[in-house]
mmCIF file of the N, C-alpha and C atoms, coordinates in Angstrom:
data_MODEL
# 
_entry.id   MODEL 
# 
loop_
_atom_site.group_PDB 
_atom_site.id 
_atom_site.type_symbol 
_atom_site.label_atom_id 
_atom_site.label_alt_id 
_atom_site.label_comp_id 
_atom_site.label_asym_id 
_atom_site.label_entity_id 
_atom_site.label_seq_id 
_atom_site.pdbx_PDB_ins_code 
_atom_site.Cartn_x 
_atom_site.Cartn_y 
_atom_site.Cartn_z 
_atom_site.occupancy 
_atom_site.B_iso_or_equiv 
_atom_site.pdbx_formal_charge 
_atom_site.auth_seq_id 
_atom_site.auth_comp_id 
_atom_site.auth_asym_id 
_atom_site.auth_atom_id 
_atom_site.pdbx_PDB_model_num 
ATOM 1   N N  . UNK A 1 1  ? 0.852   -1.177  0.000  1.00 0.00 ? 1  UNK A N  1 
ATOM 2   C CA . UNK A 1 1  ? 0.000   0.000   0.000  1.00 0.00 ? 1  UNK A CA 1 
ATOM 3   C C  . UNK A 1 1  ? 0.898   1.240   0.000  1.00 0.00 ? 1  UNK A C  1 
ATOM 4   N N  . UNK A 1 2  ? 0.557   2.609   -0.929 1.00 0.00 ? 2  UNK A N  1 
ATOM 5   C CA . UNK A 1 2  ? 1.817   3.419   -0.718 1.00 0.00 ? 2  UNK A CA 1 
ATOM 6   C C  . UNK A 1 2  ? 1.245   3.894   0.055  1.00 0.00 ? 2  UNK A C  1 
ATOM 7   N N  . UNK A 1 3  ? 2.253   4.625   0.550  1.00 0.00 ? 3  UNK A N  1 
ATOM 8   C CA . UNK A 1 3  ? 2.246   5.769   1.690  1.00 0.00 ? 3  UNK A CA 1 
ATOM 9   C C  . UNK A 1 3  ? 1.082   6.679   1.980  1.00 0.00 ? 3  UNK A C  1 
ATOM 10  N N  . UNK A 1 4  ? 0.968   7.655   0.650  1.00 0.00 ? 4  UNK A N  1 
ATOM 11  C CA . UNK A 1 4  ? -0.301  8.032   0.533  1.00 0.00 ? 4  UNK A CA 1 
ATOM 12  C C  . UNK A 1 4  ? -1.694  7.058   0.801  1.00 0.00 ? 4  UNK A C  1 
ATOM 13  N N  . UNK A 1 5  ? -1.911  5.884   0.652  1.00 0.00 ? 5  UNK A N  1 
ATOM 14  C CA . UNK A 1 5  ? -3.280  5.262   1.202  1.00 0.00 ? 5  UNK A CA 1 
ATOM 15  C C  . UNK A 1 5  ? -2.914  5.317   2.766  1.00 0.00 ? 5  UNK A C  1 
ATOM 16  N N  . UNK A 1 6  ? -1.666  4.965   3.258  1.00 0.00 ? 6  UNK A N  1 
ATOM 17  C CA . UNK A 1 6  ? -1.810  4.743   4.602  1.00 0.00 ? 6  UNK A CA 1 
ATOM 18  C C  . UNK A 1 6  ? -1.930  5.924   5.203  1.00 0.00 ? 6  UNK A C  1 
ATOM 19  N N  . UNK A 1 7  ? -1.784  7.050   4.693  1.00 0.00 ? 7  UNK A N  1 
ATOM 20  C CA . UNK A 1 7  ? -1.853  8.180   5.393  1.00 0.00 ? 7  UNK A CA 1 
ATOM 21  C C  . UNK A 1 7  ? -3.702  8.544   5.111  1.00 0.00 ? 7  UNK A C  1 
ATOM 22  N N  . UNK A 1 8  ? -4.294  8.210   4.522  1.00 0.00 ? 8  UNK A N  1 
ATOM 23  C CA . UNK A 1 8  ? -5.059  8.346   3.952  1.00 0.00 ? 8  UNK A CA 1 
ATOM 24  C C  . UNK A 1 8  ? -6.455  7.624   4.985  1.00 0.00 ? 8  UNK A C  1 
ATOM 25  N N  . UNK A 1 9  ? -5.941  6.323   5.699  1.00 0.00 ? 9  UNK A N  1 
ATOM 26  C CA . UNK A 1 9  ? -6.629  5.323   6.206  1.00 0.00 ? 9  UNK A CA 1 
ATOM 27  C C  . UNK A 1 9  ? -6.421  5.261   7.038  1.00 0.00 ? 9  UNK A C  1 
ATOM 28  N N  . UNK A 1 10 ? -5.408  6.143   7.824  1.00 0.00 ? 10 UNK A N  1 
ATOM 29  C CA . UNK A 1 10 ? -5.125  6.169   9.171  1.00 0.00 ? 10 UNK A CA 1 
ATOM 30  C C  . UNK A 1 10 ? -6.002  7.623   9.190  1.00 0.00 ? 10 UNK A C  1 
ATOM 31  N N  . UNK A 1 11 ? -6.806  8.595   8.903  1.00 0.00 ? 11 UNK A N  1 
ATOM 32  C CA . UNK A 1 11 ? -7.041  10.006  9.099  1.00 0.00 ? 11 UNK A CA 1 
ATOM 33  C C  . UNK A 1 11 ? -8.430  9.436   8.986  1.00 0.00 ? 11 UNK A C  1 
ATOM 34  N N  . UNK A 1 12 ? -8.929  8.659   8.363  1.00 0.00 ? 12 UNK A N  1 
ATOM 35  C CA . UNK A 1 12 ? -10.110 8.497   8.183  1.00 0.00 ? 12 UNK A CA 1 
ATOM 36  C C  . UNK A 1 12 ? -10.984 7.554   9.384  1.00 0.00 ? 12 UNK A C  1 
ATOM 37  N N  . UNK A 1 13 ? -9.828  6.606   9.558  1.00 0.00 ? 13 UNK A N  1 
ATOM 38  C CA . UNK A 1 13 ? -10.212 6.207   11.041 1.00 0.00 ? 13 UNK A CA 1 
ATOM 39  C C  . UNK A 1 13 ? -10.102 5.979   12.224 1.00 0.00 ? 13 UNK A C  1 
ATOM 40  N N  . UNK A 1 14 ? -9.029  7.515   12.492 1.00 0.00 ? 14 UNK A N  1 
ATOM 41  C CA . UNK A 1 14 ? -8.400  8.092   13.537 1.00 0.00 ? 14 UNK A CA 1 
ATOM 42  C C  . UNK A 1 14 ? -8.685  9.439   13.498 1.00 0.00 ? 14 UNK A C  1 
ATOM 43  N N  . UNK A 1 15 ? -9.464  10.147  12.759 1.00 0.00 ? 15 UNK A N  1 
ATOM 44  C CA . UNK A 1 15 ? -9.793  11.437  12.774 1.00 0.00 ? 15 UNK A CA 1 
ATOM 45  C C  . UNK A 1 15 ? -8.581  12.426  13.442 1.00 0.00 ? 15 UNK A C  1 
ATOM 46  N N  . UNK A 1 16 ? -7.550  11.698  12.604 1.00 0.00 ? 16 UNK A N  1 
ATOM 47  C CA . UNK A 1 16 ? -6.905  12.950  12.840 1.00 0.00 ? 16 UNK A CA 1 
ATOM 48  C C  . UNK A 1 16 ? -4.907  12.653  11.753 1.00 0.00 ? 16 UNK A C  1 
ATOM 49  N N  . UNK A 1 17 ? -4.128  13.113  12.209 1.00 0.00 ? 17 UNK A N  1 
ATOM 50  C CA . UNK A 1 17 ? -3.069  12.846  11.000 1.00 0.00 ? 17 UNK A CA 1 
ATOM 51  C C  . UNK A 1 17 ? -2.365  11.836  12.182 1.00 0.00 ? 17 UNK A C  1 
ATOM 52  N N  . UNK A 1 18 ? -0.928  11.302  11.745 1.00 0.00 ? 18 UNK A N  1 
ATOM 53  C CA . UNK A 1 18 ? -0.090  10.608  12.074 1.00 0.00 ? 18 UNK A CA 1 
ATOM 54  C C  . UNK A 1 18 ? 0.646   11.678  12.854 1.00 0.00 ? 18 UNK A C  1 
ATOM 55  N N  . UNK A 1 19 ? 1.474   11.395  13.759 1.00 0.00 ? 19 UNK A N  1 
ATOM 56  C CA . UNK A 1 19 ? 2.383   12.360  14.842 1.00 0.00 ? 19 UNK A CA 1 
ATOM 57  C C  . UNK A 1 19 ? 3.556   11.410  15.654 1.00 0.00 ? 19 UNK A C  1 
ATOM 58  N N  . UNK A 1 20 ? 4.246   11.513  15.714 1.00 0.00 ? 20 UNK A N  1 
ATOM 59  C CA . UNK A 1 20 ? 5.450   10.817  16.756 1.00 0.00 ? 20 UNK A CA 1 
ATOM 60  C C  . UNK A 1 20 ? 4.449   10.584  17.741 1.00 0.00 ? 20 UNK A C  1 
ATOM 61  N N  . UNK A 1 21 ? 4.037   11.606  18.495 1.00 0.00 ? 21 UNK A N  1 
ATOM 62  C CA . UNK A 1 21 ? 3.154   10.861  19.346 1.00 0.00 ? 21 UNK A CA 1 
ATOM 63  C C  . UNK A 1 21 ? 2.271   10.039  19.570 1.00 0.00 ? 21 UNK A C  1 
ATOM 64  N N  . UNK A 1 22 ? 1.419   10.283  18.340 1.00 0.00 ? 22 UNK A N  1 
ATOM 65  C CA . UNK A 1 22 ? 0.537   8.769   18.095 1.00 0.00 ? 22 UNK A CA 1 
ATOM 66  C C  . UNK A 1 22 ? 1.058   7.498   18.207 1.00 0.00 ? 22 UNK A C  1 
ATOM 67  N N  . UNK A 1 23 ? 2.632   7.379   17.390 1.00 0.00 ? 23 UNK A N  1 
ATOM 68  C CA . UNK A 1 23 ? 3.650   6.043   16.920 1.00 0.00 ? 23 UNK A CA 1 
ATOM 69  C C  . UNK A 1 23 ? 3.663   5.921   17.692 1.00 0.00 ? 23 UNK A C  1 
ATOM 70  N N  . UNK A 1 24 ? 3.949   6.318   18.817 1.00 0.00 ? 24 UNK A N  1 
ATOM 71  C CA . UNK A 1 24 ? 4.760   5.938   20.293 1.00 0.00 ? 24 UNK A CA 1 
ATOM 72  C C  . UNK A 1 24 ? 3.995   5.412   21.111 1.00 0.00 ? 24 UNK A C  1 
ATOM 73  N N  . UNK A 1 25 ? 2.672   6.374   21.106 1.00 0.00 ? 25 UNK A N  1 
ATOM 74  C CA . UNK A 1 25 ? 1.970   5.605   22.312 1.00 0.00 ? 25 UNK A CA 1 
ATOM 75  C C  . UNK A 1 25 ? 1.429   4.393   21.316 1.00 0.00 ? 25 UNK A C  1 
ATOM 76  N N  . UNK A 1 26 ? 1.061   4.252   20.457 1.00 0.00 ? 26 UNK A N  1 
ATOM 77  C CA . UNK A 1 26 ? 0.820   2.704   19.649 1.00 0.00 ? 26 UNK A CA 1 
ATOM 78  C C  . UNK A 1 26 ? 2.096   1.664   19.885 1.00 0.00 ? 26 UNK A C  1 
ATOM 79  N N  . UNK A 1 27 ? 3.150   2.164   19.936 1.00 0.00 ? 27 UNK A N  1 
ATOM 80  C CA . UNK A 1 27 ? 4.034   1.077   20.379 1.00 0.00 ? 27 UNK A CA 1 
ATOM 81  C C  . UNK A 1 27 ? 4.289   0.838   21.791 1.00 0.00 ? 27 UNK A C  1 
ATOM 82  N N  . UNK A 1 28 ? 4.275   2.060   22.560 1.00 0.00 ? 28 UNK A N  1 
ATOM 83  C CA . UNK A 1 28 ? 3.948   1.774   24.131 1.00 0.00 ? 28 UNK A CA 1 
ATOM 84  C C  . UNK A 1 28 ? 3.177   0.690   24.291 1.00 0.00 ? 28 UNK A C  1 
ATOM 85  N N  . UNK A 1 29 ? 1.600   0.870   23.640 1.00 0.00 ? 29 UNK A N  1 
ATOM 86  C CA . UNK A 1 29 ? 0.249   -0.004  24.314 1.00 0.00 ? 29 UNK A CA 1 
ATOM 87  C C  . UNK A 1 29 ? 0.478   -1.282  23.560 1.00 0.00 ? 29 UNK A C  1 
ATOM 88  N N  . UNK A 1 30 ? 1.161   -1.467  22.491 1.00 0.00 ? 30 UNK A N  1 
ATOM 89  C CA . UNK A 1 30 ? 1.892   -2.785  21.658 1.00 0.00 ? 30 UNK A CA 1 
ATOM 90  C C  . UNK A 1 30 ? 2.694   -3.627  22.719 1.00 0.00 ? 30 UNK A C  1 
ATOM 91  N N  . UNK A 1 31 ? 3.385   -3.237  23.802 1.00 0.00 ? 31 UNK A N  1 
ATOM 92  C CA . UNK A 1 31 ? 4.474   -3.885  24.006 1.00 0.00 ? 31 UNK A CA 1 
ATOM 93  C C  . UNK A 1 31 ? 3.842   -3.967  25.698 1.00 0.00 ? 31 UNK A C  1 
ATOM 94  N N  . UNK A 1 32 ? 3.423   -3.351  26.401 1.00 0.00 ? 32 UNK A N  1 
ATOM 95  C CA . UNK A 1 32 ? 2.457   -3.712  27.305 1.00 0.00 ? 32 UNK A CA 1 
ATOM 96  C C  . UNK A 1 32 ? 1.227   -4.896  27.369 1.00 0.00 ? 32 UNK A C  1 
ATOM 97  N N  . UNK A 1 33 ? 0.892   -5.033  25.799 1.00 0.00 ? 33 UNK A N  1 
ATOM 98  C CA . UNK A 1 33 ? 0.421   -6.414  25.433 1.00 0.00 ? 33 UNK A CA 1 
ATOM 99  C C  . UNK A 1 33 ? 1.268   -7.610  25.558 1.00 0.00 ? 33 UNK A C  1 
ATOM 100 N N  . UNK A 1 34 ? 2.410   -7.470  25.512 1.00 0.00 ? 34 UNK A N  1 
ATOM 101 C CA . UNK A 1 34 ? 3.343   -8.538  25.663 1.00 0.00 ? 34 UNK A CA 1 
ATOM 102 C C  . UNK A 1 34 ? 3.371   -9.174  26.976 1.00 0.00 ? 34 UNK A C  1 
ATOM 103 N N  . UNK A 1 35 ? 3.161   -10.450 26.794 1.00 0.00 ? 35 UNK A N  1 
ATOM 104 C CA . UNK A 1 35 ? 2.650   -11.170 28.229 1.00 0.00 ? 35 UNK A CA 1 
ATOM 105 C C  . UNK A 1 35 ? 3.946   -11.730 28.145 1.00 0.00 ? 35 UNK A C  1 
ATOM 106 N N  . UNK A 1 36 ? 5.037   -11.970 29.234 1.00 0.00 ? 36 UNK A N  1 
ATOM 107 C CA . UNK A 1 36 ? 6.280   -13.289 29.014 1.00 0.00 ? 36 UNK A CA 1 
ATOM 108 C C  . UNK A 1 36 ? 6.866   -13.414 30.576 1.00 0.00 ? 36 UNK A C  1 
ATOM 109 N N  . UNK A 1 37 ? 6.064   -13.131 31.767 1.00 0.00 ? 37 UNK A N  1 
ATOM 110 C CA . UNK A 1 37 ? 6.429   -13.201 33.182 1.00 0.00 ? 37 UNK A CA 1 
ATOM 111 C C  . UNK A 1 37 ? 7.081   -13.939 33.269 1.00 0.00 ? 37 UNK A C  1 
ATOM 112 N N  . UNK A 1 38 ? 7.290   -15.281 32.606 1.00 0.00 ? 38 UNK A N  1 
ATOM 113 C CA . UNK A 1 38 ? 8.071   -16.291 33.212 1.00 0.00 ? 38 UNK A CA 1 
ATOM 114 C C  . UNK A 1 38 ? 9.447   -16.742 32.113 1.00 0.00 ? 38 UNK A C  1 
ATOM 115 N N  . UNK A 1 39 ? 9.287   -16.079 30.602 1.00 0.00 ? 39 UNK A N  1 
ATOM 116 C CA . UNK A 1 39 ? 10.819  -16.405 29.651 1.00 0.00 ? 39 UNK A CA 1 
ATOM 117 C C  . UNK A 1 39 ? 11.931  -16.416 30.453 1.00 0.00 ? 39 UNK A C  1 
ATOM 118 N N  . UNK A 1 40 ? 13.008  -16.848 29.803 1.00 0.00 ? 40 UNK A N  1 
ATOM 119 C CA . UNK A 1 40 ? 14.551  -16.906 30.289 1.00 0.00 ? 40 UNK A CA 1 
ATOM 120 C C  . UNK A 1 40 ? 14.943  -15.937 30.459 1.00 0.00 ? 40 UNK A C  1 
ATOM 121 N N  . UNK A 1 41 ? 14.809  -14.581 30.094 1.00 0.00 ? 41 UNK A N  1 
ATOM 122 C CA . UNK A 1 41 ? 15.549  -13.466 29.612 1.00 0.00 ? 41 UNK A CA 1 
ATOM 123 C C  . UNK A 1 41 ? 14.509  -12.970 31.357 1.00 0.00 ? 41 UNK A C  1 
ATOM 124 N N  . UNK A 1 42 ? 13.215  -13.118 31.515 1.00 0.00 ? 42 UNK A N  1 
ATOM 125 C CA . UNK A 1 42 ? 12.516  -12.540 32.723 1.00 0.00 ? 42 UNK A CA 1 
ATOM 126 C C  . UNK A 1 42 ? 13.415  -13.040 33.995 1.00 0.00 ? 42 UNK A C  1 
ATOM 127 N N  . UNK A 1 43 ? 13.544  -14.349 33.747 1.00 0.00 ? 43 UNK A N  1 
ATOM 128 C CA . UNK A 1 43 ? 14.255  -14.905 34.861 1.00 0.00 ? 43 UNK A CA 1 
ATOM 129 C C  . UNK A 1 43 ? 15.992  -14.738 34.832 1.00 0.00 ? 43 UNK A C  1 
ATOM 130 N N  . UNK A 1 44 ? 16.415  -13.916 33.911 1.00 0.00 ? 44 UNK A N  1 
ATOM 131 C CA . UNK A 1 44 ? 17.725  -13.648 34.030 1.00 0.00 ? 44 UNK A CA 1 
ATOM 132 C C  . UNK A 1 44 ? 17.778  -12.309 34.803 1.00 0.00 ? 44 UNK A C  1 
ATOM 133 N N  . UNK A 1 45 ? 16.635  -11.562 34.283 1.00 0.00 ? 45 UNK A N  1 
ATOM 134 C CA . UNK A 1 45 ? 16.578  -10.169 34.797 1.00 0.00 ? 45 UNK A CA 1 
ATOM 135 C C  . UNK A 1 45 ? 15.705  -10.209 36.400 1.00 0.00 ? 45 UNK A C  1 
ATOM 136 N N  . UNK A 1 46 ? 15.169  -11.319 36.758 1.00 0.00 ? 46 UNK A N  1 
ATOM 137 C CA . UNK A 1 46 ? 15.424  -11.117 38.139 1.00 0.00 ? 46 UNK A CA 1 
ATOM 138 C C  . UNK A 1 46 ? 16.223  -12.021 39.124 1.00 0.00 ? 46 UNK A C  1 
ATOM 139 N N  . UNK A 1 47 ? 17.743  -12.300 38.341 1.00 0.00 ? 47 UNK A N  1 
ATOM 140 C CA . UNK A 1 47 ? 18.428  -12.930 38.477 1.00 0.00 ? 47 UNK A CA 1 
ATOM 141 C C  . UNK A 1 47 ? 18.050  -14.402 39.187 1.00 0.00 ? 47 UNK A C  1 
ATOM 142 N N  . UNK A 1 48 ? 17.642  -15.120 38.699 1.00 0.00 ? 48 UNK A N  1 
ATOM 143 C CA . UNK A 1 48 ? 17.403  -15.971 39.058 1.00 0.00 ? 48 UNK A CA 1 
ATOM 144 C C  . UNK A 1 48 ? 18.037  -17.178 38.599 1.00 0.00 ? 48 UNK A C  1 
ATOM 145 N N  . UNK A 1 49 ? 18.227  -16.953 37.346 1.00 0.00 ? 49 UNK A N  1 
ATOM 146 C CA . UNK A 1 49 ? 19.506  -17.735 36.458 1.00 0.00 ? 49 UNK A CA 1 
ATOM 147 C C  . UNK A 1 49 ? 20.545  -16.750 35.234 1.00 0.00 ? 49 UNK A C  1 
ATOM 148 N N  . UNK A 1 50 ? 21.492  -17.448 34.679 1.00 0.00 ? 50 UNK A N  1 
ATOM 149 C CA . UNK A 1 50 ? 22.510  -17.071 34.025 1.00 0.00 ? 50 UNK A CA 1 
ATOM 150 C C  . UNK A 1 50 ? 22.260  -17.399 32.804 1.00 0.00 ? 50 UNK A C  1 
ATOM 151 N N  . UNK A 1 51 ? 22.847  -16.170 32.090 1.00 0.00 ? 51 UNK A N  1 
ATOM 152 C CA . UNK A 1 51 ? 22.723  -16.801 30.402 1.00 0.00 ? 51 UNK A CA 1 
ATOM 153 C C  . UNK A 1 51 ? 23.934  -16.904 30.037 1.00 0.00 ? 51 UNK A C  1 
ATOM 154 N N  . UNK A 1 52 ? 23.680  -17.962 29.132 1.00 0.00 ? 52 UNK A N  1 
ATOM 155 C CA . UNK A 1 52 ? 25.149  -18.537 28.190 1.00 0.00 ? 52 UNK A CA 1 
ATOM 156 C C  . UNK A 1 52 ? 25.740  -17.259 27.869 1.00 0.00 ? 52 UNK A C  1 
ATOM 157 N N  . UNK A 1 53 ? 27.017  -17.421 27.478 1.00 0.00 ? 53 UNK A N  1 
ATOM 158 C CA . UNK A 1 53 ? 28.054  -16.411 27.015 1.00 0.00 ? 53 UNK A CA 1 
ATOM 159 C C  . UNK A 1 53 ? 27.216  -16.247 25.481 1.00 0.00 ? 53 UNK A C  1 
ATOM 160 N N  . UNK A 1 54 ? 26.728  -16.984 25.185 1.00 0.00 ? 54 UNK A N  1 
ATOM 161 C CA . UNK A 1 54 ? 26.326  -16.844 23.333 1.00 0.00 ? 54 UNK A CA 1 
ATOM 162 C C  . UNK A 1 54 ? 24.725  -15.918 23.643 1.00 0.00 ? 54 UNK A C  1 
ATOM 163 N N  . UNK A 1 55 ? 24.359  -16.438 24.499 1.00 0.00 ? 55 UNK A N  1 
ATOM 164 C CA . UNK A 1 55 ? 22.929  -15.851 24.847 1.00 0.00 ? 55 UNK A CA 1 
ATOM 165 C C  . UNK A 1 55 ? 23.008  -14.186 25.331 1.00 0.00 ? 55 UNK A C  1 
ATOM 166 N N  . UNK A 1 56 ? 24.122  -13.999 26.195 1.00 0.00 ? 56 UNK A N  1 
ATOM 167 C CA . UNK A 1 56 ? 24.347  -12.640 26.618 1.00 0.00 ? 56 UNK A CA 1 
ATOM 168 C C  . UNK A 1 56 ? 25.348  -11.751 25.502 1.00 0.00 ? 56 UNK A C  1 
ATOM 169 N N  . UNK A 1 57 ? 25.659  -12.205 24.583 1.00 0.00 ? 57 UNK A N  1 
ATOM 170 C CA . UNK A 1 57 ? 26.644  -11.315 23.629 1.00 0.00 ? 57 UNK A CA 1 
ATOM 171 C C  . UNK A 1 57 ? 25.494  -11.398 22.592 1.00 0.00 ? 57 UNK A C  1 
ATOM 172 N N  . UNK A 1 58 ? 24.087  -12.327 22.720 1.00 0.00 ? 58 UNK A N  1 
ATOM 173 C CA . UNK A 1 58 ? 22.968  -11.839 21.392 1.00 0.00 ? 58 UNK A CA 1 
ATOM 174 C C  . UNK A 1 58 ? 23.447  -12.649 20.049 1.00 0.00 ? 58 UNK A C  1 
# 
């Protein structure tokens, strides 16, 4: 879709234009959807276990 429709289809049913601020809080309330209380990476960060040397260099 070019650019122009999406700008086009976002005004029409958002009554209003696109803004950094819009993006942001759409990716804020995006990532607050993210459920993962219990992944490896949760339980590394409340230290509870260690990640591999390959896991912590990514």
């Amino acid at each position: 879709m070019p650019v122009k429709n999406i700008k086009n289809c976002f005004q029409h049913y958002h009554h209003s234009y696109i803004s950094y601020a819009i993006i942001l809080e759409a990716i804020v309330e995006f990532e607050k959807a993210l459920v993962t209380p219990n992944s490896k990476f949760d339980r590394y960060l409340r230290g509870e276990i260690q990640l591999s040397t390959q896991e912590y260099t990514g």
